[in-house]
N, C-alpha and C positions, 0 to 999 in steps of 0.2 A: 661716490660709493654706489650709486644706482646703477650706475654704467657696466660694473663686473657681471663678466657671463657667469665666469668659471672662479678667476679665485680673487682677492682683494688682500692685498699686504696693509698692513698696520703699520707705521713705523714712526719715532721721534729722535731727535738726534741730541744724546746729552751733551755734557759740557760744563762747563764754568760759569760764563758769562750768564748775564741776568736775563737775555735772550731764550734762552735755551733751557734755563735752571730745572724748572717745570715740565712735567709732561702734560698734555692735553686730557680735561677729564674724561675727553670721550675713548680715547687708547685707554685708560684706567676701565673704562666702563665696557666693553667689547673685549678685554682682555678674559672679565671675569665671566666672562658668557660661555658655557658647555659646550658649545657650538663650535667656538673659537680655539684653534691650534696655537697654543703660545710656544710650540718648535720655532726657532729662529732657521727661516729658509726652506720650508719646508714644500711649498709648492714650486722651490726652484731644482728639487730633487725628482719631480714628477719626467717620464718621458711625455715630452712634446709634438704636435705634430706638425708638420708643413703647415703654416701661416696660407688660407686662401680665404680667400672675399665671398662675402656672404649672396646669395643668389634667391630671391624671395619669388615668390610665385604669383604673379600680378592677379588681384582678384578680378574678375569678369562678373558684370552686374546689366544684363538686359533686360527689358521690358518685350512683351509678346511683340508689339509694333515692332520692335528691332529685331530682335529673333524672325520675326517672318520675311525683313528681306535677307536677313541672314540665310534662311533657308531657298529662298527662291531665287536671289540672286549676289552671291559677295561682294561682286563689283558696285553693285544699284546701293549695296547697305555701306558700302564704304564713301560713294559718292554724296551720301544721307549726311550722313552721323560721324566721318572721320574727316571730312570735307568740310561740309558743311552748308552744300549746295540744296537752298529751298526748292519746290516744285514752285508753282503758279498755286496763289489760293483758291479755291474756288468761293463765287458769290454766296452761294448756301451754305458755308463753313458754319458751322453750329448747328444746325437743325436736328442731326442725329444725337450731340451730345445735350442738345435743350431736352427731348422725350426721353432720354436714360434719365438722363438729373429728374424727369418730374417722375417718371415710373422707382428711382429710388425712392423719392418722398413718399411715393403711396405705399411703397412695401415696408418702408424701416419704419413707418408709421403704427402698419397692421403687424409687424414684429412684437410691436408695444402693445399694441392690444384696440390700435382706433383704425378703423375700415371709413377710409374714403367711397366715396361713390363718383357717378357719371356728371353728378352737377359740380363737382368742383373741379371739370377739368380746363376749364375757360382761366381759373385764378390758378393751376399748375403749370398754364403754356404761360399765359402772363408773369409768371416767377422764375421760369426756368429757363424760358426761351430768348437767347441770342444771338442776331447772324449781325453782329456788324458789318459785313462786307455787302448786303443784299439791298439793292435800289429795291424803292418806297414799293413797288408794284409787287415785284418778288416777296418781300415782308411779308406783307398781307397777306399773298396766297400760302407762306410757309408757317404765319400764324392758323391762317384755314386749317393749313393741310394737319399741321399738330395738335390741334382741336378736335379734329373727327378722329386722327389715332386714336390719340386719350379714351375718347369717347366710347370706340372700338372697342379698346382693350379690357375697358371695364364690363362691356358687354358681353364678350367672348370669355374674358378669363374673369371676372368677378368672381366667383364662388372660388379657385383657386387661391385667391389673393389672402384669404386666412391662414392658408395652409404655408406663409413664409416661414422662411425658418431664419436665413441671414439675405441680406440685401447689400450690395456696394462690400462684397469680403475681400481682404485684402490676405494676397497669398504670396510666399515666396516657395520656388523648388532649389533647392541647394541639389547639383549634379556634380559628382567629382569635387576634387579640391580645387574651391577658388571661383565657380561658378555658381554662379543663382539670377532668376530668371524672376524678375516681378508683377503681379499680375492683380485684377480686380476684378472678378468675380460679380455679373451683374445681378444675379438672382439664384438663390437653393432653396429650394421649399418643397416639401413632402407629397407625392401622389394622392392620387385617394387607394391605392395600390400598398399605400404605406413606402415606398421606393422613393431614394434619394436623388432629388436630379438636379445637376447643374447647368443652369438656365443663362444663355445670350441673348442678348433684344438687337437684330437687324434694322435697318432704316435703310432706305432710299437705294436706287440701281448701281450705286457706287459703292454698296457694300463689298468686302472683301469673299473671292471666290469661297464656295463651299468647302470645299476641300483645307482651306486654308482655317477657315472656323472649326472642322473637324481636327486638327490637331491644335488651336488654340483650346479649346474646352477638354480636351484628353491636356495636355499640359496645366488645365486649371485644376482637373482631378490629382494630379498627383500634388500639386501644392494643397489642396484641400485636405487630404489622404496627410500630408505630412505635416498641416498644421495640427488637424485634430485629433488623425487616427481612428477616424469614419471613411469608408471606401465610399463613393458616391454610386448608383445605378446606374441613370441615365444620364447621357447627354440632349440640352432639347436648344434650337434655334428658333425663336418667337419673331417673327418678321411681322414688323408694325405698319408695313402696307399695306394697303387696300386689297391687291391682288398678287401679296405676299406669301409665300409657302411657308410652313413651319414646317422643322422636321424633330425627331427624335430616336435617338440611337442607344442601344444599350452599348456602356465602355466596354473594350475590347484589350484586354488585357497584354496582348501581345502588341497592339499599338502601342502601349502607356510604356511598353519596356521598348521599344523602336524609339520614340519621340524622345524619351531620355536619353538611349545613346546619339540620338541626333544633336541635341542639343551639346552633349559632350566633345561633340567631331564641329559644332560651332564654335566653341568657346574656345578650343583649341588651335584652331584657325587661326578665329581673330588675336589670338595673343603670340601668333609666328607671324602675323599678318599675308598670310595667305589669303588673297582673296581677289581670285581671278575672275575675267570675265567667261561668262557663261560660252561655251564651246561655240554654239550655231545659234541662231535665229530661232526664239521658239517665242510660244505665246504670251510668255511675261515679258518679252521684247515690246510686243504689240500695247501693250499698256503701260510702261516706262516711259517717266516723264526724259531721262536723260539717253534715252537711245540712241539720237543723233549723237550723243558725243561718247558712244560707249564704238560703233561701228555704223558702216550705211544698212539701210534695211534694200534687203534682195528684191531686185523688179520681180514683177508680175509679169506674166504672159502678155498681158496688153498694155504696160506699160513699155516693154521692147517692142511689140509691135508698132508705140509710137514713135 
C-alpha cells in the first residue's frame, strides 16, 4: 500500500468456498474511511497519461577542498575525487591541522567561559599535534615550530580570544536544487568594533593561494548567513607564521552573489560530467601534482636552446 503515488484499489473476491467467504477486516476498515471512494472503478475512469520513468535530480554534496579544484581546474578535481588518484603525502602532513585542532581548544574553551593562556601551549601541541609521516629530526623541529605558534598567538591575539563567539562552525550552503557545499568555519568572534568576522588560521608555505582563501571565507559567509540569519562583516586570514601576513577584508556582496552562481555552473557540470582539461598551460599547471599525465609542460627558451 506504501508504494501508491496516485491511486490504490481495494478489492476481495467473493464466492462460496470457505477460501474466500470472508472479506479482510482491513477492506472493512478503509472502506469506512471518508477519504475512501467506495465507487467500484472509479480511478479507471480517470484520463491517463503516457506511462514515463521517473528522472530524479542527483544531489551534489561538496566540501570547499573539492569545490576549489572544481573551480580551478575539472580535470585535476576529476582526477582527485572521481578517480581516485592520491598525490605524494607530504612528510609534515599534520602540522597545520594539529594548531587549528589546538587553537579550536582555546577558543571553544573561552566560548564557555575558561581563557587559556601562553603557558599551556607546550600541553596543546602535545595533545593536538600529529605528523605521522615526519622522521624523528623533522618531529622535533615541527613540535618547536608549533610551540612558538601557540605561544605567538596568545601574545598577538590574547585579548581577542574572549571576544569568541563560535569556534570549529559547521556550515552547509544549499545553491540551486540538489547542491550544497560543506564547510567548517575555523573562528567568528566579535571586533572590538562590535563587527562580525569570520576568521581562517593559515600555516606553513603550502598554504592555499590567497585568492583562493578569498572565495573560500565569502562561501563560509553565506553558509553562516544561511544557518543563522546574521550577515557576517569581515573576512580575516590569521597566518600562524612567524613571518606570516594576516589580512582582512570587508565581504563584498557582489562576490557572495558571483561565488553562488559559481558554484551553481560547478555542480552542474559535474553531474553532466563535464569537466575538461584546462585550455593552455597556466599556473595551476605549475603546481599540479598530475600534470604530466594531464599534457607535457611547454619548453622554455633554454630548455630548446638545449
Amino acid at each position: 500500500m506504501t508504494r501508491s503515488q496516485k491511486y490504490l484499489n481495494l478489492t476481495f473476491s467473493p464466492g462460496d468456498s470457505k477460501l474466500y467467504k470472508n472479506r479482510s477486516p482491513l477492506f472493512d476498515h478503509c472502506s469506512a474511511q471518508t477519504w475512501v471512494s467506495t465507487r467500484p472503478g472509479s480511478a479507471r475512469a480517470t484520463k491517463k497519461l503516457t506511462p514515463s520513468p521517473r528522472h530524479e535530480t542527483p544531489h551534489v554534496t561538496l566540501s570547499f577542498s573539492e569545490l576549489k579544484y572544481l573551480f580551478e581546474c575539472p580535470y585535476s578535481f576529476k582526477m582527485r575525487f572521481l578517480y581516485g588518484f592520491n598525490p605524494p603525502l607530504h612528510e609534515a602532513l599534520g602540522y597545520g591541522k594539529g594548531l587549528h585542532d589546538a587553537l579550536a581548544e582555546v577558543h571553544k574553551k573561552a566560548a564557555a567561559g575558561q581563557l587559556l593562556d601562553e603557558s599551556q601551549a607546550e600541553q596543546l601541541v602535545e595533545t593536538h599535534l600529529h605528523v605521522p609521516f615526519a622522521y624523528p629530526e623533522l618531529k622535533r623541529n615541527l613540535t618547536r615550530a608549533a610551540i612558538k605558534a601557540i605561544r605567538r598567538y596568545f601574545r598577538t591575539h590574547g585579548e581577542e580570544i574572549s571576544r569568541t563567539v563560535h569556534s570549529e562552525k559547521q556550515i552547509q550552503v544549499h545553491v540551486g536544487e540538489g547542491i550544497t557545499v560543506d564547510g567548517r568555519i575555523d573562528l567568528i568572534r566579535k571586533l572590538d568594533t562590535d563587527e562580525l568576522a569570520i576568521v581562517d588560521f593559515k600555516s606553513t608555505d603550502r598554504a592555499q593561494a590567497e585568492e583562493v582563501t578569498r572565495d573560500q571565507l565569502h562561501v563560509y559567509a553565506l553558509g553562516y548567513s544561511e544557518l543563522t540569519g546574521e550577515n557576517a562583516d569581515l573576512i580575516e586570514v590569521l597566518n600562524l607564521d612567524e613571518e606570516g601576513r594576516n589580512t582582512r577584508e570587508e565581504i563584498e556582496g557582489s562576490l557572495l552573489n558571483g561565488i553562488r552562481s559559481d558554484i551553481q555552473k560547478a555542480g552542474e557540470s559535474l553531474r553532466k560530467n563535464q569537466l575538461p582539461r584546462l585550455p593552455v598551460w597556466c599556473s595551476h599547471c605549475d603546481r599540479c601534482d598530475f600534470a604530466t599525465l594531464c599534457r607535457d609542460k611547454p619548453r622554455t627558451g633554454i630548455d630548446e636552446h638545449n
